[in-house]
DSSP file (Angstrom, degrees, kcal/mol; ACC not computed):
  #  RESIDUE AA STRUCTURE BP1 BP2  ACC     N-H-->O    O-->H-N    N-H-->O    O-->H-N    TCO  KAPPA ALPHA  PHI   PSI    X-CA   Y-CA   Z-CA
    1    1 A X              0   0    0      0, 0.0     2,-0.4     0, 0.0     7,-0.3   0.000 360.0 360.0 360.0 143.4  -35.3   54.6   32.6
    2    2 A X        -     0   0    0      5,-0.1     2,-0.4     6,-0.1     5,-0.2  -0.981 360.0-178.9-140.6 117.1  -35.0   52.1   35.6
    3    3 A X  S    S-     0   0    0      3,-0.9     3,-0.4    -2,-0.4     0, 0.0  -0.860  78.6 -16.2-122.9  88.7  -36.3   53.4   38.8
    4    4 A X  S    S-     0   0    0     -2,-0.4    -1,-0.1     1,-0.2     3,-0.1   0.838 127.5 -57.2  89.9   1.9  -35.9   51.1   41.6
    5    5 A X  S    S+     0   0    0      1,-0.1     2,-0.5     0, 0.0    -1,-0.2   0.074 121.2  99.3  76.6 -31.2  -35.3   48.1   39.1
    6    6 A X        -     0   0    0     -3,-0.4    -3,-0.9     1,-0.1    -1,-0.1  -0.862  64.5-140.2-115.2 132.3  -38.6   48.8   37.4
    7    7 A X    >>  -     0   0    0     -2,-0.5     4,-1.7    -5,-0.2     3,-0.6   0.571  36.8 -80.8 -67.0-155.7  -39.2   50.6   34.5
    8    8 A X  H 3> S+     0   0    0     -7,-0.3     4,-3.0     1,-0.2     5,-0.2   0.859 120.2  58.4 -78.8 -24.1  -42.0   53.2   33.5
    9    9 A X  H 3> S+     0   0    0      1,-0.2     4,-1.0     2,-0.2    -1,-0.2   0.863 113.6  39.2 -73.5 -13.1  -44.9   50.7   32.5
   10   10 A X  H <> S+     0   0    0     -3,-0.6     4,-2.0     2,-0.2    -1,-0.2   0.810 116.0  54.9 -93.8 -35.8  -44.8   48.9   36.3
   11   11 A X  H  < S+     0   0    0     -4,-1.7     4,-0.3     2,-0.2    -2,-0.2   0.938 109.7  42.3 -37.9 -67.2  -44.3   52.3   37.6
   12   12 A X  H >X S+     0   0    0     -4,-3.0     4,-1.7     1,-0.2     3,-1.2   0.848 112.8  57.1 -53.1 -53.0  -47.4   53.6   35.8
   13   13 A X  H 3X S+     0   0    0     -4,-1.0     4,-0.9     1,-0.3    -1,-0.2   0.816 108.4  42.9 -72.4 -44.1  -49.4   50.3   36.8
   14   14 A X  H 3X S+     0   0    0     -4,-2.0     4,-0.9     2,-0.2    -1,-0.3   0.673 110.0  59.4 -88.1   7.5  -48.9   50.6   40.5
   15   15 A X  H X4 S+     0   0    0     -3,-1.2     3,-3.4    -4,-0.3     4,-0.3   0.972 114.1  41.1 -59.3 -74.6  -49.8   54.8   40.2
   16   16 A X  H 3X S+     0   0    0     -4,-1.7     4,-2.1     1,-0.3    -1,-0.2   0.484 112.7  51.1 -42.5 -34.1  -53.0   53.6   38.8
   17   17 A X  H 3X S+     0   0    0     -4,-0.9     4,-1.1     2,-0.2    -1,-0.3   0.678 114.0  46.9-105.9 -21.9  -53.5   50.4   41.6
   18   18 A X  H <X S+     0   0    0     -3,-3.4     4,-0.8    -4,-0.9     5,-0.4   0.672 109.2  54.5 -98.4   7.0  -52.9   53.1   44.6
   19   19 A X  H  > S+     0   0    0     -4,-0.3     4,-2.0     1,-0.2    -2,-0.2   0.906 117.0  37.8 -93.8 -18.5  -55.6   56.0   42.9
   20   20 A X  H  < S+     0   0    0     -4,-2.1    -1,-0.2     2,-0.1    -3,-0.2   0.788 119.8  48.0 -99.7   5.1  -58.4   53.2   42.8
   21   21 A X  H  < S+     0   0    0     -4,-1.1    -3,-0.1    -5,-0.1    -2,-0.1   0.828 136.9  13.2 -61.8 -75.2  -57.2   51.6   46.5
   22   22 A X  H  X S-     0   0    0     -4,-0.8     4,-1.0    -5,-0.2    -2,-0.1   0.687 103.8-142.4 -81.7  -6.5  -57.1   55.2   48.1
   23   23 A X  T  <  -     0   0    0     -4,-2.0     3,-0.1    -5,-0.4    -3,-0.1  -0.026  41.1 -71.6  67.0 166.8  -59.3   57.7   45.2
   24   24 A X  T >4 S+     0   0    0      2,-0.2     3,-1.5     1,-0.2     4,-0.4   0.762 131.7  58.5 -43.6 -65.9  -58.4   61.2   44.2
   25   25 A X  T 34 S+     0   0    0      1,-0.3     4,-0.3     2,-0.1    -1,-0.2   0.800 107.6  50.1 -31.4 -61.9  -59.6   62.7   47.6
   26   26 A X  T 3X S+     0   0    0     -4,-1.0     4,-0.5     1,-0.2    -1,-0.3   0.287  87.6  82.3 -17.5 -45.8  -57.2   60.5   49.3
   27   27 A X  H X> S+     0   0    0     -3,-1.5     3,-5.5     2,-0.2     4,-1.3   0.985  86.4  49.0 -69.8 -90.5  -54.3   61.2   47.5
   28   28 A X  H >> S+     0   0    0     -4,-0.4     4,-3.7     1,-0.3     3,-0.8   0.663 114.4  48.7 -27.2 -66.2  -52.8   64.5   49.1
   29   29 A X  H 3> S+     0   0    0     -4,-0.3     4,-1.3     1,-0.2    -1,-0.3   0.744 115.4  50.7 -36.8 -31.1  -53.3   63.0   52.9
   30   30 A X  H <X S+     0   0    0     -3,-5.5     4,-1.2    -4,-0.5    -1,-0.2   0.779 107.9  45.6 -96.4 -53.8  -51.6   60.3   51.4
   31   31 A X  H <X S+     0   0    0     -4,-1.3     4,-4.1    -3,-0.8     5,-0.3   0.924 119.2  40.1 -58.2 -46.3  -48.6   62.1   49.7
   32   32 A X  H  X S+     0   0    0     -4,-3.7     4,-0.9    -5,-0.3    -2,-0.2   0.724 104.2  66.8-101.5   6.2  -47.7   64.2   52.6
   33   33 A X  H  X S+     0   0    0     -4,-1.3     4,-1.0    -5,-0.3    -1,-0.2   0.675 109.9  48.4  -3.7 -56.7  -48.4   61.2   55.1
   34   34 A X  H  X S+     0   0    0     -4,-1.2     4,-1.1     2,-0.2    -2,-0.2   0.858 103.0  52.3 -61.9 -55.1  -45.6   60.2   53.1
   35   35 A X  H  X S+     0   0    0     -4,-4.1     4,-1.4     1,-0.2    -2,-0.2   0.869 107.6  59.1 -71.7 -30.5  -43.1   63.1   53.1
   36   36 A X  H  X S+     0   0    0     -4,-0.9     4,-0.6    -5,-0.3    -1,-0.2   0.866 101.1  46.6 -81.0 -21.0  -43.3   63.1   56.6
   37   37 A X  H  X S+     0   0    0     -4,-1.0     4,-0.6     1,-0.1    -1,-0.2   0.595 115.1  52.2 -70.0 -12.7  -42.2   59.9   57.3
   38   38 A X  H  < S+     0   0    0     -4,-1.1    -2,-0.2     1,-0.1     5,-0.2   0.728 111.7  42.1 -87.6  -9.5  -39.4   60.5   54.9
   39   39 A X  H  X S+     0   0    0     -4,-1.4     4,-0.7    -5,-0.2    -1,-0.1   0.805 109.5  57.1 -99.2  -8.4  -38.3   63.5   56.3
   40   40 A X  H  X S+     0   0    0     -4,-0.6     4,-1.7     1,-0.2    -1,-0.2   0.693 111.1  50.3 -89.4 -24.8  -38.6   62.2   60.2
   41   41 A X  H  < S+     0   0    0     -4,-0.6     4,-0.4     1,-0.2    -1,-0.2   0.626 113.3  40.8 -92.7   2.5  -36.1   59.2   59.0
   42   42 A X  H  > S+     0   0    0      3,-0.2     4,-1.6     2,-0.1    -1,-0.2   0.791 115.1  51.1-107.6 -15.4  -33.7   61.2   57.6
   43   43 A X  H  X S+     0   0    0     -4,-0.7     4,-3.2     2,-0.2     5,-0.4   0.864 116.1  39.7 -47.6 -49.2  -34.1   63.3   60.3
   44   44 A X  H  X S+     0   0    0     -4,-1.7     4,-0.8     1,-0.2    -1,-0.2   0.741 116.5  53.3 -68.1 -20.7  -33.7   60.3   62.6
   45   45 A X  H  > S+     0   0    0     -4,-0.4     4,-1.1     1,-0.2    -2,-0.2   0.960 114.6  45.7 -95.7 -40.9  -30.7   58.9   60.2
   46   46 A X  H  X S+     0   0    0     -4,-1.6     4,-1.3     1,-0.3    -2,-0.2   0.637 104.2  51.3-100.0 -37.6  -29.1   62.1   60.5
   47   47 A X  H  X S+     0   0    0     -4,-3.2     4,-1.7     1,-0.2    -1,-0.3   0.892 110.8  58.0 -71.3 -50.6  -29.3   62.9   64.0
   48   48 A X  H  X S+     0   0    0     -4,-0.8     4,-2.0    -5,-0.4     3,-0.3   0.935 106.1  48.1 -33.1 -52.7  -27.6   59.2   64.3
   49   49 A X  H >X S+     0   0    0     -4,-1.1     3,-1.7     1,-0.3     2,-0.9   0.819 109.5  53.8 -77.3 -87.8  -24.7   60.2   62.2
   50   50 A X  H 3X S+     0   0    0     -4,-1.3     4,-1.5     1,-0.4    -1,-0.3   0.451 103.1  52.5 -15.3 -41.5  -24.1   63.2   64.1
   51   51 A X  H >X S+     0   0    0     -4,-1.7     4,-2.0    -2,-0.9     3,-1.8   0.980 108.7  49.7 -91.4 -60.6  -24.0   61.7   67.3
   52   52 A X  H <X S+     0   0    0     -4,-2.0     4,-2.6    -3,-1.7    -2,-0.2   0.952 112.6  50.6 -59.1 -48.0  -21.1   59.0   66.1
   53   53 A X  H 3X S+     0   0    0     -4,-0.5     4,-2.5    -5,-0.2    -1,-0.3   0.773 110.5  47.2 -75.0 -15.2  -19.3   62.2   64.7
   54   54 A X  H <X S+     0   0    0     -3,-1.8     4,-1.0    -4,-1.5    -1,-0.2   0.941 117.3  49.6 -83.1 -58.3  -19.8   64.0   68.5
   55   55 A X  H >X S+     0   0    0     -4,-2.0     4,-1.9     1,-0.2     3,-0.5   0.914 109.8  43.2  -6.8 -85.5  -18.5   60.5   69.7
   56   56 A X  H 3X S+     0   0    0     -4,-2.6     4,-1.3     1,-0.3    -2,-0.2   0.878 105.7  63.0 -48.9 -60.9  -15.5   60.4   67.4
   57   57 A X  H 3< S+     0   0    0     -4,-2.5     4,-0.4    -5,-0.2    -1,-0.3   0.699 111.1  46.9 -58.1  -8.4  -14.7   64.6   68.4
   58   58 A X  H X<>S+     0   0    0     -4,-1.0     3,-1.0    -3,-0.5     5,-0.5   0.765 101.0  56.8 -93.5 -85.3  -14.2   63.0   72.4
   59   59 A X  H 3X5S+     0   0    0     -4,-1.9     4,-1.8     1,-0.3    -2,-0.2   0.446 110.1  47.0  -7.0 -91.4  -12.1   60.2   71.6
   60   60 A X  H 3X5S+     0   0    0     -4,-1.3     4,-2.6     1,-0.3     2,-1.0   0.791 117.7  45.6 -34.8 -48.8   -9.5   63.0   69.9
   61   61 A X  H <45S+     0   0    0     -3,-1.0    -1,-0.3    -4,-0.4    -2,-0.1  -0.422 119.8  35.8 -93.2  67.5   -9.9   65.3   73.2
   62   62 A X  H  >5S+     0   0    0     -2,-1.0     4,-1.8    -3,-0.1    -1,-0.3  -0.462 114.6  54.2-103.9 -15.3   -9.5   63.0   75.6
   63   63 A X  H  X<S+     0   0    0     -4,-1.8     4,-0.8    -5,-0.5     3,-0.4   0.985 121.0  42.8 -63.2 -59.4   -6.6   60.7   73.3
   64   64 A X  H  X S+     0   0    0     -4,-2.6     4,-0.6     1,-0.2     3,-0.5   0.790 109.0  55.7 -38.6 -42.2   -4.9   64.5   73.4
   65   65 A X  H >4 S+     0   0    0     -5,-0.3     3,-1.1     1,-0.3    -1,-0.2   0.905 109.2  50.4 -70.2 -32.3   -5.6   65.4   77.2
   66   66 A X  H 3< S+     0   0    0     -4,-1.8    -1,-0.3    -3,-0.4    -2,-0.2   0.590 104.1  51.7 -95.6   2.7   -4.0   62.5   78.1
   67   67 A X  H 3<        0   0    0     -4,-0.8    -1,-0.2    -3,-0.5    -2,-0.2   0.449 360.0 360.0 -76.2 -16.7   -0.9   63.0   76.2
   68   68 A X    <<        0   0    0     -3,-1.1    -2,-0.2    -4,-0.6    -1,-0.1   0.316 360.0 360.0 -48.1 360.0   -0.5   66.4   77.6
């Protein structure tokens, strides 16, 4: 199984290299440090797409008003 281009044994190796950089203690601040930076860029990617699709819904209503 190929995660990222590297398999389980590299996987495993860098698990192991971030619990003796940050310890056990560490870890949880560390995890959800993490989930919240993922969830504020997909927040951030999302709000982005949204805004081209709010874009897009003007174009149509003003290409329409002006066809009236």
């Amino acid at each position: 199984m190929k995660i990222l281009g590297m398999g389980v044994p590299e996987l495993l190796i860098i698990l192991v290299v971030i619990l003796l950089i940050f310890g056990p203690k560490n870890l949880p601040k560390l995890g959800s440090a993490l989930g919240k930076t993922v969830k504020n860029l997909r927040e951030g990617m999302g709000a982005g797409e949204k805004d081209v699709e709010e874009a897009a819904d003007e174009e149509v209503v003003e290409e329409v008003i002006e066809v009236e």
